[in-house]
Biopython code that builds the backbone (N, CA, C, O; Angstrom):
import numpy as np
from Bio.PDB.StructureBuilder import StructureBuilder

atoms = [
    (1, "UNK", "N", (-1.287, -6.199, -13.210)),
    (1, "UNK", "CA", (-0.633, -5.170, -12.420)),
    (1, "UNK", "C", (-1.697, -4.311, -11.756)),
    (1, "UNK", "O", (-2.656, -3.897, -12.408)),
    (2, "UNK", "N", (-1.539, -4.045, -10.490)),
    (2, "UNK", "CA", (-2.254, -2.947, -9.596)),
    (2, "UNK", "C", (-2.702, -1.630, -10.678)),
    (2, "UNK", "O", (-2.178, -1.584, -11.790)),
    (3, "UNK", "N", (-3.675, -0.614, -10.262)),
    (3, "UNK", "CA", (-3.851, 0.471, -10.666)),
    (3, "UNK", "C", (-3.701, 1.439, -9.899)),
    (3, "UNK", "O", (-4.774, 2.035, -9.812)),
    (4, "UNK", "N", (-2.722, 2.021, -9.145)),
    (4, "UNK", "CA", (-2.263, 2.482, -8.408)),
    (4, "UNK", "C", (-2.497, 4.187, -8.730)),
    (4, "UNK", "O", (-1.945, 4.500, -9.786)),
    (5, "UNK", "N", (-2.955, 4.944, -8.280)),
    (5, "UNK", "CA", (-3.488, 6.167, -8.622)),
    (5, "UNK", "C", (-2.914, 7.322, -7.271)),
    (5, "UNK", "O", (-3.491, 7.100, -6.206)),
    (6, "UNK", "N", (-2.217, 8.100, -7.243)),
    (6, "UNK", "CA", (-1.516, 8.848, -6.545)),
    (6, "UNK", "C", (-2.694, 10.278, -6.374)),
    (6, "UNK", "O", (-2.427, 11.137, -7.215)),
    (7, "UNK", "N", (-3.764, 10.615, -5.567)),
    (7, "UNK", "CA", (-4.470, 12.044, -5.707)),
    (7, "UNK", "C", (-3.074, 13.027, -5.656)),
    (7, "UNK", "O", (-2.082, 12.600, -5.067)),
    (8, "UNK", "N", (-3.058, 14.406, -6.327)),
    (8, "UNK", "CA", (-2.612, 15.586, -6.569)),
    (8, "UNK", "C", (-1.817, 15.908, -5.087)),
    (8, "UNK", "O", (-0.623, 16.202, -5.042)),
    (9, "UNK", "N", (-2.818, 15.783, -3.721)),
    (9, "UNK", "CA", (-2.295, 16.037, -2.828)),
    (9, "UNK", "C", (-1.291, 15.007, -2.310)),
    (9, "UNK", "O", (-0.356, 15.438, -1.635)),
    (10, "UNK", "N", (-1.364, 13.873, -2.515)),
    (10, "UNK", "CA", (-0.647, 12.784, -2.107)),
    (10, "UNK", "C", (1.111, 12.818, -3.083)),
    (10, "UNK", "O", (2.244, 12.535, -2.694)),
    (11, "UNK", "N", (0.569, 13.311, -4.468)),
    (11, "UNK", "CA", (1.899, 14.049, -4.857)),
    (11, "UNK", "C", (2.591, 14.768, -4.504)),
    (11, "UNK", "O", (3.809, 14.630, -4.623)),
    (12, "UNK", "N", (1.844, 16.086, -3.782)),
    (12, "UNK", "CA", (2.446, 17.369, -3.102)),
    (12, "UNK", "C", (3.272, 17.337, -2.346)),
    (12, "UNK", "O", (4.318, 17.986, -2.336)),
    (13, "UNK", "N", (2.679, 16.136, -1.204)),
    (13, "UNK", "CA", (3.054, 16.022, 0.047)),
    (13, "UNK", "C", (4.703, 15.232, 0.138)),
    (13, "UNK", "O", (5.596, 15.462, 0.953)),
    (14, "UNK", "N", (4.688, 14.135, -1.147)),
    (14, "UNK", "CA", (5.795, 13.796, -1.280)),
    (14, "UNK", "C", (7.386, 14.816, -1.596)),
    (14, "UNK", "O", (7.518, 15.663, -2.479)),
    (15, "UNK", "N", (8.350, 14.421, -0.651)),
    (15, "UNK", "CA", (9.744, 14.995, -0.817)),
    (15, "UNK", "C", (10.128, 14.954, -2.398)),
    (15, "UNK", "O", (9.397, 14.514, -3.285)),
    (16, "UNK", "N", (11.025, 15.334, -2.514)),
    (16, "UNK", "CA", (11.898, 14.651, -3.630)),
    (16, "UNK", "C", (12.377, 13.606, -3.859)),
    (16, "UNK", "O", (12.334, 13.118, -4.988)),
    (17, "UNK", "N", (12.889, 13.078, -2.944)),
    (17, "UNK", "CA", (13.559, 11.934, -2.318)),
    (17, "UNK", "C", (12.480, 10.470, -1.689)),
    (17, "UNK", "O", (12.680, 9.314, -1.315)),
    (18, "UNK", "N", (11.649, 11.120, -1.815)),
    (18, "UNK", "CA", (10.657, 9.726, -0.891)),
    (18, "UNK", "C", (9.675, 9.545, -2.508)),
    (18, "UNK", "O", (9.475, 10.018, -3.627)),
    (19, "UNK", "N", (9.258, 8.292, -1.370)),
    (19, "UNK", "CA", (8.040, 7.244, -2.681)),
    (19, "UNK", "C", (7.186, 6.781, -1.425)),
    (19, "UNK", "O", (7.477, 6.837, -0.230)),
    (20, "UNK", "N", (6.109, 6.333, -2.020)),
    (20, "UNK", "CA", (5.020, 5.723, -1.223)),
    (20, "UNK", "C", (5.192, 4.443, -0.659)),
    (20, "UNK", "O", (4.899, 3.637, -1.542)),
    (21, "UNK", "N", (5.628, 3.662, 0.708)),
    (21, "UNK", "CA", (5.587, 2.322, 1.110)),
    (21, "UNK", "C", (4.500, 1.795, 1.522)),
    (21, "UNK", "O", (3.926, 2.181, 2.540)),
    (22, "UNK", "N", (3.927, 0.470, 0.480)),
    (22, "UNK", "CA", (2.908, -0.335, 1.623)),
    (22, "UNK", "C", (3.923, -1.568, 2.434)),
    (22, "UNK", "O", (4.627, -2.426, 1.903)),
    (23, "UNK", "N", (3.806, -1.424, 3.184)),
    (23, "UNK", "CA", (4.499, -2.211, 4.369)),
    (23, "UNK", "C", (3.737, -3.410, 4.718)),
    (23, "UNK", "O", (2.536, -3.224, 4.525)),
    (24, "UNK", "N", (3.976, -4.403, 5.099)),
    (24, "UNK", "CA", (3.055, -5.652, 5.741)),
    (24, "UNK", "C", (3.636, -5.619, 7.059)),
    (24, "UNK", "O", (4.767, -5.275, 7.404)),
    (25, "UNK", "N", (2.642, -6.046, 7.743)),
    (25, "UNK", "CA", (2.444, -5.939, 9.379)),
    (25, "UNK", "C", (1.822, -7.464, 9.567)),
    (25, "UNK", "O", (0.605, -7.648, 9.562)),
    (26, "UNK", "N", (2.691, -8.437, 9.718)),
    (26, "UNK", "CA", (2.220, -9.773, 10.537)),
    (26, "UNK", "C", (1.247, -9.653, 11.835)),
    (26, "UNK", "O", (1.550, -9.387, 12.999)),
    (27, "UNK", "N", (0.125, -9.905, 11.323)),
    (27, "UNK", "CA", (-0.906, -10.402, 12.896)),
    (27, "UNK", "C", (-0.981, -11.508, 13.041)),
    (27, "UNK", "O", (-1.444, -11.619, 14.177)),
    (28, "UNK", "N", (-0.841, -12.416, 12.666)),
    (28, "UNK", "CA", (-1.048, -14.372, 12.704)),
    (28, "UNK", "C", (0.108, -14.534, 13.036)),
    (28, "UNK", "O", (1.131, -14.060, 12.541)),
    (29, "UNK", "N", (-0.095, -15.542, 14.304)),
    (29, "UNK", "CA", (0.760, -16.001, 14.829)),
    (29, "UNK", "C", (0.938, -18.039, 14.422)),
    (29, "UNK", "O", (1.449, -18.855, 15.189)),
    (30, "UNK", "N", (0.521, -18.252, 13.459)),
    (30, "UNK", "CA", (0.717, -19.605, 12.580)),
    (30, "UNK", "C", (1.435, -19.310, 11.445)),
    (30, "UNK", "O", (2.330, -20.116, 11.193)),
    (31, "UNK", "N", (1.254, -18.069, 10.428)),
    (31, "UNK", "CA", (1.399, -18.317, 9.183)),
    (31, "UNK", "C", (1.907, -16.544, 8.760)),
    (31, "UNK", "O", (1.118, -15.713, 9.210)),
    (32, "UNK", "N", (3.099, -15.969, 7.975)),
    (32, "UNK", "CA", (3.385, -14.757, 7.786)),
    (32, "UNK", "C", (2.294, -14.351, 7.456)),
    (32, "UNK", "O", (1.643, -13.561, 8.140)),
    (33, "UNK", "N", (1.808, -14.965, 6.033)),
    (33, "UNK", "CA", (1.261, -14.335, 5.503)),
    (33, "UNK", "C", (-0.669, -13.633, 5.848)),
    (33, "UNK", "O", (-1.328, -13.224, 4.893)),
    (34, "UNK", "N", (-1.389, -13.631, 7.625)),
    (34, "UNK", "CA", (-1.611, -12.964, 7.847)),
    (34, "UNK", "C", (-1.233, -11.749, 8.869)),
    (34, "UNK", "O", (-0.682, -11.740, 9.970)),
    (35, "UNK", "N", (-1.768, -10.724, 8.026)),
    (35, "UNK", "CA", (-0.793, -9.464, 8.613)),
    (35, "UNK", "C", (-2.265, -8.320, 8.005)),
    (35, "UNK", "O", (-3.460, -8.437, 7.734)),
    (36, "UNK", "N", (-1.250, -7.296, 8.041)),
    (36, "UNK", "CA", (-2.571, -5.723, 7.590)),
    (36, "UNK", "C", (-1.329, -5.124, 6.944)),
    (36, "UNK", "O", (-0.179, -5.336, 7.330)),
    (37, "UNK", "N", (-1.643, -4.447, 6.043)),
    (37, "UNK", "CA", (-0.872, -3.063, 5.504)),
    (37, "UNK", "C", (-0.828, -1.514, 6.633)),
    (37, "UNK", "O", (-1.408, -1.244, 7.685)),
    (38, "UNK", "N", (0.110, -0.806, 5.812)),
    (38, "UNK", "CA", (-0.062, 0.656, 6.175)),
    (38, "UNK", "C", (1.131, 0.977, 5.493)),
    (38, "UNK", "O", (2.202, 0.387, 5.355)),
    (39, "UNK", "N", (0.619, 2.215, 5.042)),
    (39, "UNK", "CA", (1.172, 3.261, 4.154)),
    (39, "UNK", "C", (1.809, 4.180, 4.266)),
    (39, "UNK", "O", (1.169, 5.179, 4.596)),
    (40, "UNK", "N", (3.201, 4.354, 4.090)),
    (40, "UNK", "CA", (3.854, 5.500, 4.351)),
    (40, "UNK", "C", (4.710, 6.413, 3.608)),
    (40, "UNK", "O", (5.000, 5.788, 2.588)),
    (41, "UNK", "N", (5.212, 7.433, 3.571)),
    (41, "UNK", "CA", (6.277, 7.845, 2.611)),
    (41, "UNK", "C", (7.654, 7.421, 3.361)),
    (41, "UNK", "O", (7.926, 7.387, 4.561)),
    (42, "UNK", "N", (8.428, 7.109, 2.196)),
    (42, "UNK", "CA", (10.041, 6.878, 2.901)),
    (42, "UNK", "C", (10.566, 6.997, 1.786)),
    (42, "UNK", "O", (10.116, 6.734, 0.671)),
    (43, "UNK", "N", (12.091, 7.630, 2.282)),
    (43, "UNK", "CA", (13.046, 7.693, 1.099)),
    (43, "UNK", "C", (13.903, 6.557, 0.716)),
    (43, "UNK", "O", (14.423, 5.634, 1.343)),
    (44, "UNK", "N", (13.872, 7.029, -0.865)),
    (44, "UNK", "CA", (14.194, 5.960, -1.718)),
    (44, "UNK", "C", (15.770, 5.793, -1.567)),
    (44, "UNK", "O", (16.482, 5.393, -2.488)),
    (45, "UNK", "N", (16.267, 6.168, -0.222)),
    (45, "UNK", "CA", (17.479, 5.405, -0.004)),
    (45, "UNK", "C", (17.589, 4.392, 1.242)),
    (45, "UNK", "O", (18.560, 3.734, 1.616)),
    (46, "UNK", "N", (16.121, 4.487, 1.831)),
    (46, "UNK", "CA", (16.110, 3.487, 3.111)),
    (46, "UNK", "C", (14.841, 2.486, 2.591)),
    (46, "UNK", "O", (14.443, 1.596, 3.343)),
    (47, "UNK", "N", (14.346, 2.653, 1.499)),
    (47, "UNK", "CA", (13.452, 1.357, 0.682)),
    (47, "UNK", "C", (14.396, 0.055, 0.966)),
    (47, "UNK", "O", (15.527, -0.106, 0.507)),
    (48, "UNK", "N", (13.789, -0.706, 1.695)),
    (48, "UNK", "CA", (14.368, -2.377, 1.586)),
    (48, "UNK", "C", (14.531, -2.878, -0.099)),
    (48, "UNK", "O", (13.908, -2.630, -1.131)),
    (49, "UNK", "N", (15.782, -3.752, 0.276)),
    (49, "UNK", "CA", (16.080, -4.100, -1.193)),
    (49, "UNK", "C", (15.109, -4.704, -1.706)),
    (49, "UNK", "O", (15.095, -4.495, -2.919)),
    (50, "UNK", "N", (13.797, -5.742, -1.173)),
    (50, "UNK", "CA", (12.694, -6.726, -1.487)),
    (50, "UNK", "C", (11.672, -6.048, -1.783)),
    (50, "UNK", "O", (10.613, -6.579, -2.115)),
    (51, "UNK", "N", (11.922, -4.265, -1.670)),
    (51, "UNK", "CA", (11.024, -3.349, -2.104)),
    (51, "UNK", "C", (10.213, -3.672, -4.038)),
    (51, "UNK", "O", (11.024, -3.497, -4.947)),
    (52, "UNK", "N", (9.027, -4.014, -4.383)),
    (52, "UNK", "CA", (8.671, -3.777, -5.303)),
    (52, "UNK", "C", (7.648, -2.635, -5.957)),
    (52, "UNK", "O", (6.839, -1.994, -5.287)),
    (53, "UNK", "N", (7.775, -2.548, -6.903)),
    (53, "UNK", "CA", (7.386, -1.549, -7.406)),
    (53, "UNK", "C", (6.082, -1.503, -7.616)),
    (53, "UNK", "O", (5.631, -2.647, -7.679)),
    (54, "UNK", "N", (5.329, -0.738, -7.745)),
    (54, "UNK", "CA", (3.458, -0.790, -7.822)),
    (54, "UNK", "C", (3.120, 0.238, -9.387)),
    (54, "UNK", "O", (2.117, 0.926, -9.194)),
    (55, "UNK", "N", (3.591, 0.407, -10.487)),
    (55, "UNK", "CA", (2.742, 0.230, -11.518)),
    (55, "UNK", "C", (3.590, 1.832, -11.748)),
    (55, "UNK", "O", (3.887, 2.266, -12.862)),
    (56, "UNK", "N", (3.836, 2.440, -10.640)),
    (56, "UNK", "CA", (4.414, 3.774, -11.096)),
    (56, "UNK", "C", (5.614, 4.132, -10.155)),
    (56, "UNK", "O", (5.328, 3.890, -8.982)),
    (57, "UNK", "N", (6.904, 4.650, -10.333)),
    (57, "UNK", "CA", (8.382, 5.293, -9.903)),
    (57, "UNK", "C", (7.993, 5.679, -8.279)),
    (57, "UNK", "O", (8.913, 5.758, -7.464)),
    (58, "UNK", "N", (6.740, 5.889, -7.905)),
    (58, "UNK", "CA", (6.933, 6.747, -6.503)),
    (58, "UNK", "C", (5.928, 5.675, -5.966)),
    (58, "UNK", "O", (5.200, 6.284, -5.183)),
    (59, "UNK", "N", (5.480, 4.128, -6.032)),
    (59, "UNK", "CA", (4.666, 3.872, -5.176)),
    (59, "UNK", "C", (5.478, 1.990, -5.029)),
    (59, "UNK", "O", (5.538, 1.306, -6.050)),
    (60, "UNK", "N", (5.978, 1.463, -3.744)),
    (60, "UNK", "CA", (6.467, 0.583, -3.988)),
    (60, "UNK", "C", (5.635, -0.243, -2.657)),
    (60, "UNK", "O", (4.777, 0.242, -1.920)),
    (61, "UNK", "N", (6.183, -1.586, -2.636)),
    (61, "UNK", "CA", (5.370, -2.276, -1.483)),
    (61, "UNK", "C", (6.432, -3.410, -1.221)),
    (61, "UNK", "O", (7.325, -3.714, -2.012)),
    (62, "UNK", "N", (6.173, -4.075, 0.181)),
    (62, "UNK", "CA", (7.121, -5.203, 0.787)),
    (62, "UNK", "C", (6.426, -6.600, 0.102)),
    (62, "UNK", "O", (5.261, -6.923, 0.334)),
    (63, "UNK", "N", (7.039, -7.116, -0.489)),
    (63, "UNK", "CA", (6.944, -8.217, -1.321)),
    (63, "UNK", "C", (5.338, -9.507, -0.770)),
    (63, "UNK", "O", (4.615, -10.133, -1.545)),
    (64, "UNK", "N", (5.288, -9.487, 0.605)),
    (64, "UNK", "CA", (3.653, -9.921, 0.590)),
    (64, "UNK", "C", (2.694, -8.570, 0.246)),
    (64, "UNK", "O", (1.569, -8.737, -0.226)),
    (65, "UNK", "N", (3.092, -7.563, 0.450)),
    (65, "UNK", "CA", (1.756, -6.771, 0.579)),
    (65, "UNK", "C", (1.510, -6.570, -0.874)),
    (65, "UNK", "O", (0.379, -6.256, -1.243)),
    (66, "UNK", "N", (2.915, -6.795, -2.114)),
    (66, "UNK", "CA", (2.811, -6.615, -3.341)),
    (66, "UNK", "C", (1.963, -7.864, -3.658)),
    (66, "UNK", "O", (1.219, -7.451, -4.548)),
    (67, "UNK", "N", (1.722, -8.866, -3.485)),
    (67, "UNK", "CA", (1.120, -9.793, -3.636)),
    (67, "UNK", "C", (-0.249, -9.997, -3.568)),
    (67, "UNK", "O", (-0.814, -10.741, -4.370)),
    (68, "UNK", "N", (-0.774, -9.468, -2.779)),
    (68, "UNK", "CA", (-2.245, -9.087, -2.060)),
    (68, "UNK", "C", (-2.812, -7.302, -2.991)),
    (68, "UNK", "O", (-3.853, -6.782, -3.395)),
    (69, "UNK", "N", (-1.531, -7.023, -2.930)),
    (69, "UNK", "CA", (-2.019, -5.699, -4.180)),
    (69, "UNK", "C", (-2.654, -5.450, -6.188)),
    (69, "UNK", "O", (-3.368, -4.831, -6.976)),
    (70, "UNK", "N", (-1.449, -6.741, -5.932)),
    (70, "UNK", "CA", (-0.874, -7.396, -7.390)),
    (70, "UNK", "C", (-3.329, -6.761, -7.790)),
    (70, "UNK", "O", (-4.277, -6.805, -7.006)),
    (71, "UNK", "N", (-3.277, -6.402, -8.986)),
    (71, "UNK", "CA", (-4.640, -5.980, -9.663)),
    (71, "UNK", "C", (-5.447, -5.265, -9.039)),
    (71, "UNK", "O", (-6.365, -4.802, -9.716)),
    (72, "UNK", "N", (-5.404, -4.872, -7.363)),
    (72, "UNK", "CA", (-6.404, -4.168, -7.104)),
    (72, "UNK", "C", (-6.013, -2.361, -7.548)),
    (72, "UNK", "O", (-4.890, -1.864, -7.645)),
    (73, "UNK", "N", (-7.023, -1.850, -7.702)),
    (73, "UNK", "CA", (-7.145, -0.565, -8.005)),
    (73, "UNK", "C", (-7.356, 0.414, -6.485)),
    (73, "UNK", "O", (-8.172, 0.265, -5.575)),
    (74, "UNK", "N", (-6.503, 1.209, -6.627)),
    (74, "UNK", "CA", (-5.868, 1.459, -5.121)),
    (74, "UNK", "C", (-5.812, 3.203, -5.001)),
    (74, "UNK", "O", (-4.821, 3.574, -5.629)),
    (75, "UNK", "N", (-6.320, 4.012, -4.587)),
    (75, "UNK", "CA", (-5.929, 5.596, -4.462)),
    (75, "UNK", "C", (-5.457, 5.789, -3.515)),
    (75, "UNK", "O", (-5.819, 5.207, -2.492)),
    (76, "UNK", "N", (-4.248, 6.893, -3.548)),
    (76, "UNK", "CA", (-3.214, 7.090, -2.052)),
    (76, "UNK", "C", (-3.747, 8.394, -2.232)),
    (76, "UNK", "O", (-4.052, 8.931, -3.298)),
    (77, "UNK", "N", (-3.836, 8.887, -0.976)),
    (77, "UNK", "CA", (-4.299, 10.786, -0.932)),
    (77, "UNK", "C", (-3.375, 10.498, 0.505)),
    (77, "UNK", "O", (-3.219, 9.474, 1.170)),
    (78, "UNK", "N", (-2.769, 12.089, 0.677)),
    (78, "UNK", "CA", (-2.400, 12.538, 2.227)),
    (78, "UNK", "C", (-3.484, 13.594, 2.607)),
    (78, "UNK", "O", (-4.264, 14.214, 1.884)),
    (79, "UNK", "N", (-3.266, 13.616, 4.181)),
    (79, "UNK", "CA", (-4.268, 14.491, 4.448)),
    (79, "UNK", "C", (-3.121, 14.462, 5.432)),
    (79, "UNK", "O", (-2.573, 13.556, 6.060)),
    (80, "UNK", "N", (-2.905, 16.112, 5.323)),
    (80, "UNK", "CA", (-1.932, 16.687, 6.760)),
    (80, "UNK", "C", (-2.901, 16.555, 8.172)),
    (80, "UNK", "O", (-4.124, 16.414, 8.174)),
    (81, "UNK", "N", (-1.813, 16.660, 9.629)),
    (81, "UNK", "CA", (-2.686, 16.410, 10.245)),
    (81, "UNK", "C", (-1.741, 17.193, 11.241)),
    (81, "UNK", "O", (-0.638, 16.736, 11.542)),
    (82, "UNK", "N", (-2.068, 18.015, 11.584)),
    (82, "UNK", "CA", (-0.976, 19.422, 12.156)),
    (82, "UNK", "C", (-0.208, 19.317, 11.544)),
    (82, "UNK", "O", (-0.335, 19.450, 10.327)),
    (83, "UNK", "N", (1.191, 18.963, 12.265)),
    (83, "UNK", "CA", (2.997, 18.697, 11.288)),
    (83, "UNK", "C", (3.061, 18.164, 10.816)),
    (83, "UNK", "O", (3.873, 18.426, 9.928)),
    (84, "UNK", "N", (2.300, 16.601, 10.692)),
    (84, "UNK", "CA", (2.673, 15.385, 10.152)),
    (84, "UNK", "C", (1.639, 15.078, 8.610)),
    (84, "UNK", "O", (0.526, 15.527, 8.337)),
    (85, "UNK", "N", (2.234, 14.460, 8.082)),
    (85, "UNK", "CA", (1.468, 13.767, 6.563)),
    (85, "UNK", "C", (0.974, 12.501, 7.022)),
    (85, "UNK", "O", (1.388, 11.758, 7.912)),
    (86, "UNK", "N", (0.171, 12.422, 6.366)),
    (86, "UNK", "CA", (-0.909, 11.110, 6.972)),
    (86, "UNK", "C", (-1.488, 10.208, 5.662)),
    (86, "UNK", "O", (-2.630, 10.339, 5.223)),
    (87, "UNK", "N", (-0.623, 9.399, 5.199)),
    (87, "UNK", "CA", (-0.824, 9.036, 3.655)),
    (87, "UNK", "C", (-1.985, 8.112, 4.206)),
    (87, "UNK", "O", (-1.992, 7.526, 5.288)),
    (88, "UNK", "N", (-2.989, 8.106, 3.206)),
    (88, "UNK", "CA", (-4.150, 6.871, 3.614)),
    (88, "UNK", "C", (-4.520, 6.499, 1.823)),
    (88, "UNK", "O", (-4.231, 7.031, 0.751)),
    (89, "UNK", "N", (-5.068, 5.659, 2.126)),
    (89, "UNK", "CA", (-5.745, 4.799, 0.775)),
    (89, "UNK", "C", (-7.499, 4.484, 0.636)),
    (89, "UNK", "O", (-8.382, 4.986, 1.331)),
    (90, "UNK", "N", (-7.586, 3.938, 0.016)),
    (90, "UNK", "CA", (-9.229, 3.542, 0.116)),
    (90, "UNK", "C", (-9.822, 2.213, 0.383)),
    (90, "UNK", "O", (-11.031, 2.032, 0.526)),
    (91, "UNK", "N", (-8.796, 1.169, 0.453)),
    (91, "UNK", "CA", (-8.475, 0.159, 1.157)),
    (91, "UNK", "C", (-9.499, 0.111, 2.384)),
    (91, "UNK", "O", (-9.414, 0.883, 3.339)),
    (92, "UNK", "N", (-10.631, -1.037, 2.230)),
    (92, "UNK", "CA", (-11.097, -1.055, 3.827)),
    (92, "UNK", "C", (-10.308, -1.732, 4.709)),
    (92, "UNK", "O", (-9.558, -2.664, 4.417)),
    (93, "UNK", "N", (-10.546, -1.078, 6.199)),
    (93, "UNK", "CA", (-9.298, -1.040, 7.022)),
    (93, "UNK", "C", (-8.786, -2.889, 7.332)),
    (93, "UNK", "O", (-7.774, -3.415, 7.796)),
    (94, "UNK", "N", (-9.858, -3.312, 6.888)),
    (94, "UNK", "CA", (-8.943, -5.190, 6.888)),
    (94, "UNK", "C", (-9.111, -5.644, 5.638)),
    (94, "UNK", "O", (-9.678, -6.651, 5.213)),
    (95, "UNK", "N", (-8.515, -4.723, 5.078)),
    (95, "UNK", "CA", (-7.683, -5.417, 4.119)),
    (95, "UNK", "C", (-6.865, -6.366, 3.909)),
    (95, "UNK", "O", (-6.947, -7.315, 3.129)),
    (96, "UNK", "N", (-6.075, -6.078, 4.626)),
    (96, "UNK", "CA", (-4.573, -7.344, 4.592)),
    (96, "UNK", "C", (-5.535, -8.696, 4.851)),
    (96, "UNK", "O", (-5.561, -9.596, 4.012)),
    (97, "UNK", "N", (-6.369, -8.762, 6.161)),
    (97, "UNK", "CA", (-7.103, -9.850, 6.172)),
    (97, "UNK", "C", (-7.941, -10.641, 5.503)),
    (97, "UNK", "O", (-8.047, -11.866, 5.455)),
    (98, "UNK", "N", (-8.717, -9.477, 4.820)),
    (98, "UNK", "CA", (-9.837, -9.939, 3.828)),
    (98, "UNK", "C", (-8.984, -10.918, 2.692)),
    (98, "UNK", "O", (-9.444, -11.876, 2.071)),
    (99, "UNK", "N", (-7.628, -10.373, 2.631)),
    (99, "UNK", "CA", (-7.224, -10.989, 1.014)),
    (99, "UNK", "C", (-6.380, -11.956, 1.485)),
    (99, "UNK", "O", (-5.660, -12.368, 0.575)),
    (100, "UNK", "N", (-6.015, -12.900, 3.358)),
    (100, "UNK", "CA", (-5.735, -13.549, 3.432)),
    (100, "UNK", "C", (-6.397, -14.798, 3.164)),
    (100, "UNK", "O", (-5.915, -15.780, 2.600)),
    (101, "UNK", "N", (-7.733, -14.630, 3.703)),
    (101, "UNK", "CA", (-8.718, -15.615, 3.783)),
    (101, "UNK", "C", (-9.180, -15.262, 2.428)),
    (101, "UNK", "O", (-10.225, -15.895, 2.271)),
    (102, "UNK", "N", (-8.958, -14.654, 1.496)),
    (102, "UNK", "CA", (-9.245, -15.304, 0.478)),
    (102, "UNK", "C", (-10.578, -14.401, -0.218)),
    (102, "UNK", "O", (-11.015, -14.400, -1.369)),
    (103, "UNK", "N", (-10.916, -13.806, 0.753)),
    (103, "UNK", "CA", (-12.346, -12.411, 0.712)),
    (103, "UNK", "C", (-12.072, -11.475, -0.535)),
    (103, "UNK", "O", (-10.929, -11.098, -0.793)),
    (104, "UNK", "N", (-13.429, -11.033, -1.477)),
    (104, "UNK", "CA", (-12.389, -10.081, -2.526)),
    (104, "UNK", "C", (-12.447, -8.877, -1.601)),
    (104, "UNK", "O", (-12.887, -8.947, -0.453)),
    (105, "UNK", "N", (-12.006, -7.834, -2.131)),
    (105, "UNK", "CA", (-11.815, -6.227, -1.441)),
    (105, "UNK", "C", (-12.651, -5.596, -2.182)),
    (105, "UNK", "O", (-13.461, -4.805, -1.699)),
    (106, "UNK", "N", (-12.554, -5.915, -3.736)),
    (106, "UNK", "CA", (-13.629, -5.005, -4.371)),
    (106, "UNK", "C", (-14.853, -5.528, -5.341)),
    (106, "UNK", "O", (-15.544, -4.981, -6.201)),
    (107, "UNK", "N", (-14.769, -7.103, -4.678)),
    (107, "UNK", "CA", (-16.276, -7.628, -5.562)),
    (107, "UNK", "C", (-15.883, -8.414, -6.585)),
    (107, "UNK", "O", (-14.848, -7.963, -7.077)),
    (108, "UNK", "N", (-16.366, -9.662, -7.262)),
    (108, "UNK", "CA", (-15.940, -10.383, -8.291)),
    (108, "UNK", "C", (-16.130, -9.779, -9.613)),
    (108, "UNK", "O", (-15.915, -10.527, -10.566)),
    (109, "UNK", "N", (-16.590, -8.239, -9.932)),
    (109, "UNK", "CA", (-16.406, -7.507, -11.132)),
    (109, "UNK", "C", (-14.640, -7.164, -11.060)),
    (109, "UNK", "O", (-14.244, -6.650, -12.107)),
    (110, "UNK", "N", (-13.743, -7.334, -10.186)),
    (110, "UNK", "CA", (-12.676, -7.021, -10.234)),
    (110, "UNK", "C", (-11.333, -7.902, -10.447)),
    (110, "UNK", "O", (-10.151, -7.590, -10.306)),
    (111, "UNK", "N", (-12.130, -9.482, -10.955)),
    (111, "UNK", "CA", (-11.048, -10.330, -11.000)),
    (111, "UNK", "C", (-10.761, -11.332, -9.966)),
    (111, "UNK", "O", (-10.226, -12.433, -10.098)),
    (112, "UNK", "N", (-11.304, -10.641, -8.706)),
    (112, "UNK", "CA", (-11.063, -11.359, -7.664)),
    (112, "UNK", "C", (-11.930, -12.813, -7.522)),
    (112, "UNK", "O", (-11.749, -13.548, -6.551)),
]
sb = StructureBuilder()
sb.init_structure("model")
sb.init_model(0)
sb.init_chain("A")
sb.init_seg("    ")
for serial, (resi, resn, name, xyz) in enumerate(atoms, 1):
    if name == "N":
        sb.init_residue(resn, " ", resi, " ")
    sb.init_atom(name, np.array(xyz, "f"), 0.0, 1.0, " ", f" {name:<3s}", serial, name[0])
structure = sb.get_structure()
């Protein structure tokens, strides 16, 4: 299972009602499964039913991106950005790619 770690502010920022989505975003035009993530808050009454869960109640993901997540150790922080919340992770930004082709994200001390 992922280690999914929520910073203090990334708690704050959350509603009552919302949880953390990693979403998959298809870029390959051969095969679904390359795509990129991105992270958002949404409420837990418009979560897709194929929504799974990531290790804790407020952090869920779309069933490839849970897949590509499945053990990595992951921090969500928001950082406001005028009006808006801006959930980000520590994820380098090709991610989704790196773990299509098969690349680790965080080095073969991690399983990968």
């Amino acid at each position: 299972m992922s280690r999914i770690t929520l910073t203090p502010a990334a708690r704050e920022a959350l509603r009552d009602d919302e949880v953390v989505f990693f979403d998959w975003h298809v870029t390959g035009l051969c095969c679904a499964d390359a795509g990129e993530f991105s992270v958002r808050p949404l409420r837990r009454s418009r979560l897709p039913k194929r929504a799974r869960g990531l290790e804790t109640d407020l952090v869920y993901a779309h069933p490839t991106a849970w897949v590509h997540l499945a053990e990595l150790p992951v921090t969500i922080d928001c950082r406001p950005l005028w009006h808006w919340r801006r959930f980000t992770t520590d994820l380098p930004p090709d991610a989704g790619l790196r773990c299509c082709l098969g690349r680790p994200l965080y080095g073969s001390q991690h399983g990968r």
